[in-house]
VOBA-1610 file (N, C-alpha, C; in pm, whole numbers, padded with zeros to 5 digits, always signed):
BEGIN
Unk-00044+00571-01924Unk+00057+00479-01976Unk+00041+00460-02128Unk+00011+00572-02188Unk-00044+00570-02342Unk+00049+00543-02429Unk+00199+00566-02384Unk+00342+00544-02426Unk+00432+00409-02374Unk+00351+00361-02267Unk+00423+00309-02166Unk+00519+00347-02094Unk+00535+00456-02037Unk+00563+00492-01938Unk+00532+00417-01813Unk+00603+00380-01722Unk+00619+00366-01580Unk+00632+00457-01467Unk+00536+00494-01404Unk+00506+00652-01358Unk+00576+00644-01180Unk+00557+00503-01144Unk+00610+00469-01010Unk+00710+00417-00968Unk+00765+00468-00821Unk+00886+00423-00789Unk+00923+00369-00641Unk+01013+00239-00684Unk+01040+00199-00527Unk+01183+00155-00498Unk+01206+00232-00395Unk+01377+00208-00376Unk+01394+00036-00288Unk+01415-00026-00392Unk+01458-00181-00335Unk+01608-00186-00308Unk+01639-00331-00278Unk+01770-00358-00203Unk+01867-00363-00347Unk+01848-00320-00463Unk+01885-00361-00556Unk+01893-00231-00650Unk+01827-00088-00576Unk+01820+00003-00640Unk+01721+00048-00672Unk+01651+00152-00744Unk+01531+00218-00800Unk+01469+00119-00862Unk+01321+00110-00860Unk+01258+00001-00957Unk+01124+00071-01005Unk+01099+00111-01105Unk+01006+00170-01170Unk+00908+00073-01227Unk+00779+00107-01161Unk+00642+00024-01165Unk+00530+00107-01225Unk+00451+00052-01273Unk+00264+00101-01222Unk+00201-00024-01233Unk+00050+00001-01220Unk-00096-00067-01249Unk-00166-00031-01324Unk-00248-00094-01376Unk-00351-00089-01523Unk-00471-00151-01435Unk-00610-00088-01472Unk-00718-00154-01378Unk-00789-00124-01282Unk-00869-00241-01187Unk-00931-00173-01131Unk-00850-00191-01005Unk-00829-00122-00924Unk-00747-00149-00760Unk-00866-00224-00678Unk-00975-00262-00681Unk-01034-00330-00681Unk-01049-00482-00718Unk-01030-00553-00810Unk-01025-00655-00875Unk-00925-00726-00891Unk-00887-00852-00907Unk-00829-00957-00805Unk-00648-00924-00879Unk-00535-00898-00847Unk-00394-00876-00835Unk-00374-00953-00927Unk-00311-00953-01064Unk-00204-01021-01142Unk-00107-00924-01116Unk+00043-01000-01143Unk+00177-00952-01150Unk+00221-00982-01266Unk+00260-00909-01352Unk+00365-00979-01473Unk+00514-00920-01431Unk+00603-01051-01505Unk+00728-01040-01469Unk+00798-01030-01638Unk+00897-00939-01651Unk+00971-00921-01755Unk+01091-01084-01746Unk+01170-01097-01850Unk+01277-01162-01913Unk+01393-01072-01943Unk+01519-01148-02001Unk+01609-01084-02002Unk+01632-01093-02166Unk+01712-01013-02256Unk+01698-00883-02207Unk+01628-00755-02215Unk+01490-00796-02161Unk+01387-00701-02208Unk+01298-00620-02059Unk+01199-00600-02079Unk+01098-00499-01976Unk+01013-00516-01977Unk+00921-00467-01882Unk+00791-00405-01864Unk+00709-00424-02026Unk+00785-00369-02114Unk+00736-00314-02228Unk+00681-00433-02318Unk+00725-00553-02284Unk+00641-00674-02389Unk+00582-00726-02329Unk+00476-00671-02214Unk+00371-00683-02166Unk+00258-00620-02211Unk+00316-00521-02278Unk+00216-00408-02301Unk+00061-00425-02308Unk+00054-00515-02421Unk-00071-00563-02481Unk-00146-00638-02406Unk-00078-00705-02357Unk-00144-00803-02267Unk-00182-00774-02145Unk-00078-00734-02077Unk-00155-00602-01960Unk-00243-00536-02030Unk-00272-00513-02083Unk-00380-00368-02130Unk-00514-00486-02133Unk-00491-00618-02203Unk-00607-00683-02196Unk-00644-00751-02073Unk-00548-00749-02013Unk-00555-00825-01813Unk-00642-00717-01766Unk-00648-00618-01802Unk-00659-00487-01694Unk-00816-00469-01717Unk-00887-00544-01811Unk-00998-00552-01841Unk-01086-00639-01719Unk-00999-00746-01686Unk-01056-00821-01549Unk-01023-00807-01447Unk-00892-00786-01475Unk-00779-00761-01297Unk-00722-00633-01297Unk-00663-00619-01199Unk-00604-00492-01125Unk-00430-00595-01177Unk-00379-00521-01266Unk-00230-00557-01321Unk-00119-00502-01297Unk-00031-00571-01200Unk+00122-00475-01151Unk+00206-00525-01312Unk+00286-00396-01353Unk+00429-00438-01395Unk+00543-00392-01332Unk+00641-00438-01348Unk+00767-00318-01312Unk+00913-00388-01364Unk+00978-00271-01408Unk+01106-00319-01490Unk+01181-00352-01365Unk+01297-00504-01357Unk+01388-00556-01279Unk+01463-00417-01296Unk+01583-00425-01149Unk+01650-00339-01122Unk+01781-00375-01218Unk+01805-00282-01272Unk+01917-00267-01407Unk+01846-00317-01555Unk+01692-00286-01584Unk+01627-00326-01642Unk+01555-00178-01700Unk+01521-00190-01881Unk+01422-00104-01864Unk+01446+00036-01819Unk+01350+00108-01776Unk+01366+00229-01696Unk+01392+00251-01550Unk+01405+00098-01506Unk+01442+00134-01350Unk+01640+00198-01323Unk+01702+00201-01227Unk+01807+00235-01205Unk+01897+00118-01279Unk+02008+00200-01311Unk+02127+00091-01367Unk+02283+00170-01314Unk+02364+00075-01243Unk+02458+00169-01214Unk+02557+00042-01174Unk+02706+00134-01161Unk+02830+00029-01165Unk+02831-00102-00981Unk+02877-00212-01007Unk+02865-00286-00880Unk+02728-00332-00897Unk+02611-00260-00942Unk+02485-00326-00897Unk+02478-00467-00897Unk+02417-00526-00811Unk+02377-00699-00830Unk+02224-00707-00859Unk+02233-00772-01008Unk+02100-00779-01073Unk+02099-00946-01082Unk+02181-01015-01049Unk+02137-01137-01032Unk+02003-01230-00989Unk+02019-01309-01001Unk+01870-01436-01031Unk+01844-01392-00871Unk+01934-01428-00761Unk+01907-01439-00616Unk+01850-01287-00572Unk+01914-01219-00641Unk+01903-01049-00585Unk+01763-01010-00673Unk+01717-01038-00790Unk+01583-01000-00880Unk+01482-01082-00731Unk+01520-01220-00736Unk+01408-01318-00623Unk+01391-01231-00496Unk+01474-01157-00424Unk+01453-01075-00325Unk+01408-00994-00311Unk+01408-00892-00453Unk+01380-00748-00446Unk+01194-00810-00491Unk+01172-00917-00602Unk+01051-00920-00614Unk+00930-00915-00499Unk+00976-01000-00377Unk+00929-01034-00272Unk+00937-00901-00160Unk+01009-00817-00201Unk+01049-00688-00170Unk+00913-00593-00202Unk+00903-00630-00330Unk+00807-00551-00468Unk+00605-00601-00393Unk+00628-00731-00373Unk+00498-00804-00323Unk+00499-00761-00188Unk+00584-00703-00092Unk+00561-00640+00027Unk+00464-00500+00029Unk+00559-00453-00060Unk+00516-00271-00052Unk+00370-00247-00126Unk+00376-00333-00219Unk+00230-00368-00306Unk+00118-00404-00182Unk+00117-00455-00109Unk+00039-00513+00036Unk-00007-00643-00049Unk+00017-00693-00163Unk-00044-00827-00227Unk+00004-00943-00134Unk-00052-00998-00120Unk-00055-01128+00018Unk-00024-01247-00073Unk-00141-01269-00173Unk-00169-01406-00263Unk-00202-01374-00412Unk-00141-01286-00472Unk-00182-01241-00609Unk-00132-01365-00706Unk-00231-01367-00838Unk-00166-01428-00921Unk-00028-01373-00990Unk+00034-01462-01081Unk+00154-01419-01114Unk+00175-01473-01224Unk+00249-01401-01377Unk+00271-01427-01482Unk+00387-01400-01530Unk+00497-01490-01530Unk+00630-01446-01564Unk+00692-01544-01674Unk+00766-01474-01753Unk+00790-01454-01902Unk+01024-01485-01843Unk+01022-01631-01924Unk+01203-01627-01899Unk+01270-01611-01770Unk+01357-01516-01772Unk+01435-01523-01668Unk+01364-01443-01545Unk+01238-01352-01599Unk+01134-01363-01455Unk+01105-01487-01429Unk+01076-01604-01530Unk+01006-01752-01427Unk+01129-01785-01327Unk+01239-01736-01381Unk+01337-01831-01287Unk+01322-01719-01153Unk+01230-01621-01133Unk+01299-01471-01034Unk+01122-01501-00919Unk+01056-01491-00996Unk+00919-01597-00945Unk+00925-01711-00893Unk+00971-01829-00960Unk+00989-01948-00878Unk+01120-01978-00743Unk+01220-01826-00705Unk+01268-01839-00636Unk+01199-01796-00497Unk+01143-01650-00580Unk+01071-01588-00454Unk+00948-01704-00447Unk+00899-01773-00464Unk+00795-01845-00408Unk+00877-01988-00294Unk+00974-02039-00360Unk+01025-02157-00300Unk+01117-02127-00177Unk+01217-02019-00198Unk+01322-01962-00107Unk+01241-01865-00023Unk+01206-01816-00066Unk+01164-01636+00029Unk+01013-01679+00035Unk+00968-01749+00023Unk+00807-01730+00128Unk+00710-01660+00053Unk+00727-01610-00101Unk+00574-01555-00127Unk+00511-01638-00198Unk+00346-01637-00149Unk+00230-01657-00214Unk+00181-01631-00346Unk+00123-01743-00403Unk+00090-01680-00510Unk-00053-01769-00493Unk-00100-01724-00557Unk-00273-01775-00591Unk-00272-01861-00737Unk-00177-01821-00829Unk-00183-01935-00928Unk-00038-01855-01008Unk+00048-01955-01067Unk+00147-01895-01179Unk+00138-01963-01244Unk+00180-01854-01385Unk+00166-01880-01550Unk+00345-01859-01599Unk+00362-01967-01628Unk+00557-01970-01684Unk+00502-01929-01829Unk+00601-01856-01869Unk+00581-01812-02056Unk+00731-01823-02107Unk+00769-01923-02147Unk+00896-01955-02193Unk+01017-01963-02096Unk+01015-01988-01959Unk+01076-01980-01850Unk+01176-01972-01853Unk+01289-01946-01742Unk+01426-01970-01745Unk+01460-02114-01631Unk+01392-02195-01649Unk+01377-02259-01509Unk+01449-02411-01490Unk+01520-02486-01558Unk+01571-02624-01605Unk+01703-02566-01684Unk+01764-02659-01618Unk+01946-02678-01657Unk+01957-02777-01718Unk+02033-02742-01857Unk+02149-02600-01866Unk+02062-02533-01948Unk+02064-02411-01920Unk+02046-02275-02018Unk+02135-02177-02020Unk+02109-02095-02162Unk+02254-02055-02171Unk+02301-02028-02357Unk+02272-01962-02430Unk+02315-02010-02520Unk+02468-02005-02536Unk+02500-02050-02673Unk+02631-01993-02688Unk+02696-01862-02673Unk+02610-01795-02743Unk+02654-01638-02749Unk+02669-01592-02635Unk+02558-01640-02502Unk+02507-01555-02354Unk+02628-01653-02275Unk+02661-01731-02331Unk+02789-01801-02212Unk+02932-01732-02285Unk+02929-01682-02409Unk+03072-01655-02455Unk+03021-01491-02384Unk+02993-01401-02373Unk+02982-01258-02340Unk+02955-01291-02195Unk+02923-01372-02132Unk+02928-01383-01985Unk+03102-01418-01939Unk+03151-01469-02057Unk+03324-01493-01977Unk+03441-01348-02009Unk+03373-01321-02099Unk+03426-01195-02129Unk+03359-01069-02183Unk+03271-01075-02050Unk+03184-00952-02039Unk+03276-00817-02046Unk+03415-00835-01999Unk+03444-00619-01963Unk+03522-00635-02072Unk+03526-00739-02205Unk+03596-00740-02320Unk+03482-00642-02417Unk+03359-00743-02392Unk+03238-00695-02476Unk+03187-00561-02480Unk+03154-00470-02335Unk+03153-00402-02317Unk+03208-00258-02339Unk+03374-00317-02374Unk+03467-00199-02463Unk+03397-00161-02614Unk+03334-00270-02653Unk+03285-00235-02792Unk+03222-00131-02832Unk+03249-00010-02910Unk+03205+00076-03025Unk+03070+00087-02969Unk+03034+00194-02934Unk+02906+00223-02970Unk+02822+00185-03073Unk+02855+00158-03187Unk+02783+00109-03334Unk+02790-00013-03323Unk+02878-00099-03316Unk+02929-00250-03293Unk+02836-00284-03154Unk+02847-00244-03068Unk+02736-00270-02964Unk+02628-00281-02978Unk+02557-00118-03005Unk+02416-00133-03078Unk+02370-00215-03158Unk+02418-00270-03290Unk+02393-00352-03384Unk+02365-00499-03298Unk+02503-00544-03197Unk+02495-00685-03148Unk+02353-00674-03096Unk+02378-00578-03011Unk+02203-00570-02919Unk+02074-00599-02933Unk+02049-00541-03093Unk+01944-00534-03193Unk+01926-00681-03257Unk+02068-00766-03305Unk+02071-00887-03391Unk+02039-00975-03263Unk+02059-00956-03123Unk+02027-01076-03012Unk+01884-01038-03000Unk+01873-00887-02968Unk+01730-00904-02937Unk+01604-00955-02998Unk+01666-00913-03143Unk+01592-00945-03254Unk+01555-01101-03257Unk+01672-01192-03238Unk+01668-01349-03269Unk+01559-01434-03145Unk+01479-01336-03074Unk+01356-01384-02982Unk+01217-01428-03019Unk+01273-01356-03140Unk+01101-01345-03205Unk+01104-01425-03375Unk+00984-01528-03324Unk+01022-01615-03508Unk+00995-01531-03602Unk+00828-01459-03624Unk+00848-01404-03747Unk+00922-01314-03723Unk+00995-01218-03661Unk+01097-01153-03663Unk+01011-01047-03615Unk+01049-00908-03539Unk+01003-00794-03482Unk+00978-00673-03540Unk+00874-00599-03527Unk+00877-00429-03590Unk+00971-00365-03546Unk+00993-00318-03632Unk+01169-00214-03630Unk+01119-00156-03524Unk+01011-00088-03467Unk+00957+00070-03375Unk+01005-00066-03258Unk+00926-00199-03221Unk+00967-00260-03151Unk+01103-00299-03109Unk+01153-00340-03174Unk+01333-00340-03129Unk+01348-00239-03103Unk+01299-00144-03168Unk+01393+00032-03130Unk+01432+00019-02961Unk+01217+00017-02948Unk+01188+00041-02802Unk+01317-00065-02696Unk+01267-00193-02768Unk+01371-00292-02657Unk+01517-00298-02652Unk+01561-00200-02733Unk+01713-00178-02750Unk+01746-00068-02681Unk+01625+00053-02689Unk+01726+00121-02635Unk+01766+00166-02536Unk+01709+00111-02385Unk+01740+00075-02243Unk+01923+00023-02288Unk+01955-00041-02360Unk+02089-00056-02336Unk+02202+00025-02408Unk+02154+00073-02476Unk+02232+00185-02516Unk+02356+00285-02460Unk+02415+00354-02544Unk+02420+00442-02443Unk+02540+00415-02300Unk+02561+00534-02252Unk+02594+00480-02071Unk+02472+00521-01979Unk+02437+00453-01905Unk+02536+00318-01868Unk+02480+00196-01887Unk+02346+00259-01984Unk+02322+00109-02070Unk+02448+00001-02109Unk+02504+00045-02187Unk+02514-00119-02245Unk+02661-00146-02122Unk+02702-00107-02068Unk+02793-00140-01905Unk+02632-00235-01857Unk+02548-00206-01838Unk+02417-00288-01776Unk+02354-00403-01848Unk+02419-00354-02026Unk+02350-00523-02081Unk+02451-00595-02018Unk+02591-00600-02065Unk+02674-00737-02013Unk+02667-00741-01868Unk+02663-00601-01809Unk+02693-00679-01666Unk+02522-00827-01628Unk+02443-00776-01634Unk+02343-00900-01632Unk+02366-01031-01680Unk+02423-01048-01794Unk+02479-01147-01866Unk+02576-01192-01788Unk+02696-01104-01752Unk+02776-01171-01651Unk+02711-01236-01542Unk+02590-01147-01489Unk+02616-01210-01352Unk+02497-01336-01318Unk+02477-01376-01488Unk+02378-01490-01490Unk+02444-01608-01447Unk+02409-01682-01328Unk+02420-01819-01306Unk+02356-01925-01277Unk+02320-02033-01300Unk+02284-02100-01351Unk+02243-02190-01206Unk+02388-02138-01090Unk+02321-02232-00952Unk+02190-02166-00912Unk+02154-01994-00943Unk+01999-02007-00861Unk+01899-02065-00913Unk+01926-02126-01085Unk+01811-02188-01095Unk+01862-02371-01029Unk+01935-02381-01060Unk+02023-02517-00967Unk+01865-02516-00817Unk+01891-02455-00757Unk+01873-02413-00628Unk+01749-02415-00550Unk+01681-02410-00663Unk+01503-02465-00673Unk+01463-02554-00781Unk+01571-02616-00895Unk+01514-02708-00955Unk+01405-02834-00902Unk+01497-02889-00796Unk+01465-03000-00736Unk+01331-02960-00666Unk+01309-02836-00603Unk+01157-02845-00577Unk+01066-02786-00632Unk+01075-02833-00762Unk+00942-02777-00835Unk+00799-02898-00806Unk+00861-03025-00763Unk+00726-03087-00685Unk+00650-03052-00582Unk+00729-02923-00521Unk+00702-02888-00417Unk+00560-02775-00428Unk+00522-02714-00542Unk+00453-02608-00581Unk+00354-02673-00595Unk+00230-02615-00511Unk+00099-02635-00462Unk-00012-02567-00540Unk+00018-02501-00605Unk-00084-02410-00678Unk-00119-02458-00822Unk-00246-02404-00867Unk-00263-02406-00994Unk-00080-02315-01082Unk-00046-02432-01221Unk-00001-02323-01265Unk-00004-02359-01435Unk+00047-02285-01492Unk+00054-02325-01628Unk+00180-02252-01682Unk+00194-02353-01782Unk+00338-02345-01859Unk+00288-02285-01981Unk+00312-02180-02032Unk+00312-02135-02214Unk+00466-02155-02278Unk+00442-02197-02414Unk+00555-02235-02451Unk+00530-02185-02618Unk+00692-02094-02662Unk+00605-02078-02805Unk+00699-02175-02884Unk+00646-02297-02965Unk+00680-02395-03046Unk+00768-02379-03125Unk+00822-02244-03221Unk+00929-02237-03246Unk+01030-02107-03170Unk+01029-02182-03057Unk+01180-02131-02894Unk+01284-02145-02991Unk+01394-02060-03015Unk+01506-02127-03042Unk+01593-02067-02919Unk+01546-02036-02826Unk+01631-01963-02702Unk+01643-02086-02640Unk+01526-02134-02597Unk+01461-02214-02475Unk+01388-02340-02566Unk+01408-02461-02617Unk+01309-02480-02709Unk+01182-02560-02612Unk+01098-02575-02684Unk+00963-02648-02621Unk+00977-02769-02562Unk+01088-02863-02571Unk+01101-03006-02500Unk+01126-02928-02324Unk+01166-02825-02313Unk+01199-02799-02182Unk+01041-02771-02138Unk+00976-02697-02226Unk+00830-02684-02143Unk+00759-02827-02077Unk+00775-02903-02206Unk+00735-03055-02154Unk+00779-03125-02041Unk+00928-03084-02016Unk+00978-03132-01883Unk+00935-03084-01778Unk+00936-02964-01740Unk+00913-02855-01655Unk+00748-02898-01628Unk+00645-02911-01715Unk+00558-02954-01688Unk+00506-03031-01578Unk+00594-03206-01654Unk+00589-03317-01544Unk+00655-03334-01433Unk+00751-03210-01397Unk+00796-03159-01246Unk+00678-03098-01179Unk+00610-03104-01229Unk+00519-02943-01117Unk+00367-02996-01149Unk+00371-03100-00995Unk+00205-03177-01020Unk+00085-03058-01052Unk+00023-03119-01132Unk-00098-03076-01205Unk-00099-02963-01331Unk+00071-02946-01315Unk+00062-02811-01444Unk+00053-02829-01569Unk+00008-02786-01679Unk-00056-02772-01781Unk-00026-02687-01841Unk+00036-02788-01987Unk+00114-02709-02121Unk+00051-02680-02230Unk+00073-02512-02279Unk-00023-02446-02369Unk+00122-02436-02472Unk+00089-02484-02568Unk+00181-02436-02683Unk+00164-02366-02790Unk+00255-02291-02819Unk+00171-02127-02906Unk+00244-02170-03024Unk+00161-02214-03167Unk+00214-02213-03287Unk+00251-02087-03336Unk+00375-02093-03427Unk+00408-01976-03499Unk+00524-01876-03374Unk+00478-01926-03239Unk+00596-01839-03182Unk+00703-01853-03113Unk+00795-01740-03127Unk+00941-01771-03075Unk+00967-01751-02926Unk+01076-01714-02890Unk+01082-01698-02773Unk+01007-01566-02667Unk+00929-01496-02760Unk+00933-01351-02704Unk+00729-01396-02781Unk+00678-01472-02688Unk+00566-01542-02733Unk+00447-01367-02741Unk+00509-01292-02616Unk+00417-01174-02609Unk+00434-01101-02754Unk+00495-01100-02788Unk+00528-01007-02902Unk+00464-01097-03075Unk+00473-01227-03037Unk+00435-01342-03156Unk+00326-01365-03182Unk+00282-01387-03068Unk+00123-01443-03083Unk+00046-01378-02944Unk+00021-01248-02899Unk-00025-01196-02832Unk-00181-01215-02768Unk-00253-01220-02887Unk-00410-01276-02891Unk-00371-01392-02826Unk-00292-01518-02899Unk-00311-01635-02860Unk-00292-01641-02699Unk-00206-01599-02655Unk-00123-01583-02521Unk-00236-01517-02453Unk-00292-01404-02465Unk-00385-01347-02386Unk-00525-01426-02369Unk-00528-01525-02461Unk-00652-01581-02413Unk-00641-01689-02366Unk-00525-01756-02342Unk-00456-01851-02269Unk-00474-01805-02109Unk-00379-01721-02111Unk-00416-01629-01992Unk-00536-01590-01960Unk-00606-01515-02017Unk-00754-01521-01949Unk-00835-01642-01918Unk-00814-01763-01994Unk-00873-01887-01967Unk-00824-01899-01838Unk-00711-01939-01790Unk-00624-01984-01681Unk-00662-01848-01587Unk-00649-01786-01575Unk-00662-01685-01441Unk-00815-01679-01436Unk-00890-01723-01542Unk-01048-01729-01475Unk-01102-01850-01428
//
């Protein structure tokens, strides 16, 4: 995975989903979960430093990344929560820990509350998980997603790059955006950025708000202090929903905390999963 490449594959209810592991197959299961609209790939670092203690799954959501993307697909919040629990079947992981980043926290906290999986402890990293979320831009291209979609190849690309870009405070390495842009590219990339955007709604996080008292496990909230996606008062809330969880706040970073403050985040994480 010297490139990051994703070498494995599993046909879920949702389509192709391209995975691997870093580690020892031996040593105790973390999961990391991607955000939207990104991958596998801003894990990188941090998997690579997990993999030093644990045995580390990633895998890009279906219409994500390098997994399958195709017309009709349902990549929705309810359909990501299914296929994950789908993903924790075929894996044979029973009770693994779990680390999910945005609109994975909202795809994690369904499959744990709705669908029945275990986790041994979860880590939220800028979550998608408390209403309303949504910015302006992601609610105006969600109403007129097959408007957006007509757009120019050049006019597309550029939007892609200026949203993806606005995740990260000090702002991103060009080689980095390249990488996180160019999954949407292209056909039937960018038909796959808006359709996600479209088919974001807001009732599956509705749908488990109310039982986040319900979560029994160790977990912890990371939050990077300057969010302008998600800002940090939501970490604080989300917190005092979910007895005993515990808020790490990352100075200096934006919404895309893996990419901001990586060290900081990874030793957050290693504190908490040890």
């Amino acid at each position: 995975m010297s490139d990051w490449t994703l070498t494995r594959t599993f046909r879920s209810s949702s389509g192709e989903v391209r995975w691997d592991s870093l580690g020892d197959p031996g040593r105790d299961p973390v999961v990391l979960l991607h955000g939207t609209p990104f991958s596998s790939y801003v894990w990188r670092a941090v998997a690579r430093a997990l993999a030093r203690r644990h045995h580390v799954f990633v895998w890009d959501m279906p219409g994500y990344g390098a997994s399958e993307m195709f017309t009709g697909q349902d990549v929705c919040l309810a359909a990501q929560g299914r296929v994950f629990t789908e993903l924790l079947a075929h894996w044979e992981l029973a009770e693994p820990r779990v680390v999910a980043h945005d609109f994975g926290g909202a795809v994690s906290l369904r499959a744990h509350l709705l669908h029945g999986a275990r986790y041994r402890s979860l880590a939220l990293v800028d979550p998608v998980a408390l209403a309303p979320w949504g910015s302006p831009f992601f609610k105006l291209v969600g109403k007129h997603s097959d408007v957006f979609d007509q757009l120019p190849p050049a006019l597309h690309r550029a939007l892609v790059r200026e949203y993806v870009g606005s995740a990260s405070s000090p702002g991103l390495h060009p080689a980095v955006l390249d990488r996180l842009a160019v999954p949407w590219l292209g056909d039937p990339g960018q038909a796959a950025f808006y359709r996600q955007i479209a088919q974001a709604d807001q009732r599956h996080s509705d749908e488990v708000q109310g039982r986040y008292g319900d979560i029994a496990i160790p977990t912890l909230v990371c939050w990077g202090q300057d969010d302008t996606w998600i800002p940090v008062d939501k970490g604080h809330e989300l917190v005092a929903r979910i007895p005993g969880a515990h808020l790490e706040t990352v100075p200096g970073a934006g919404h895309l905390v893996q990419e901001d403050a990586p060290a900081h985040l990874t030793a957050a994480l290693l504190d908490f999963l040890a």
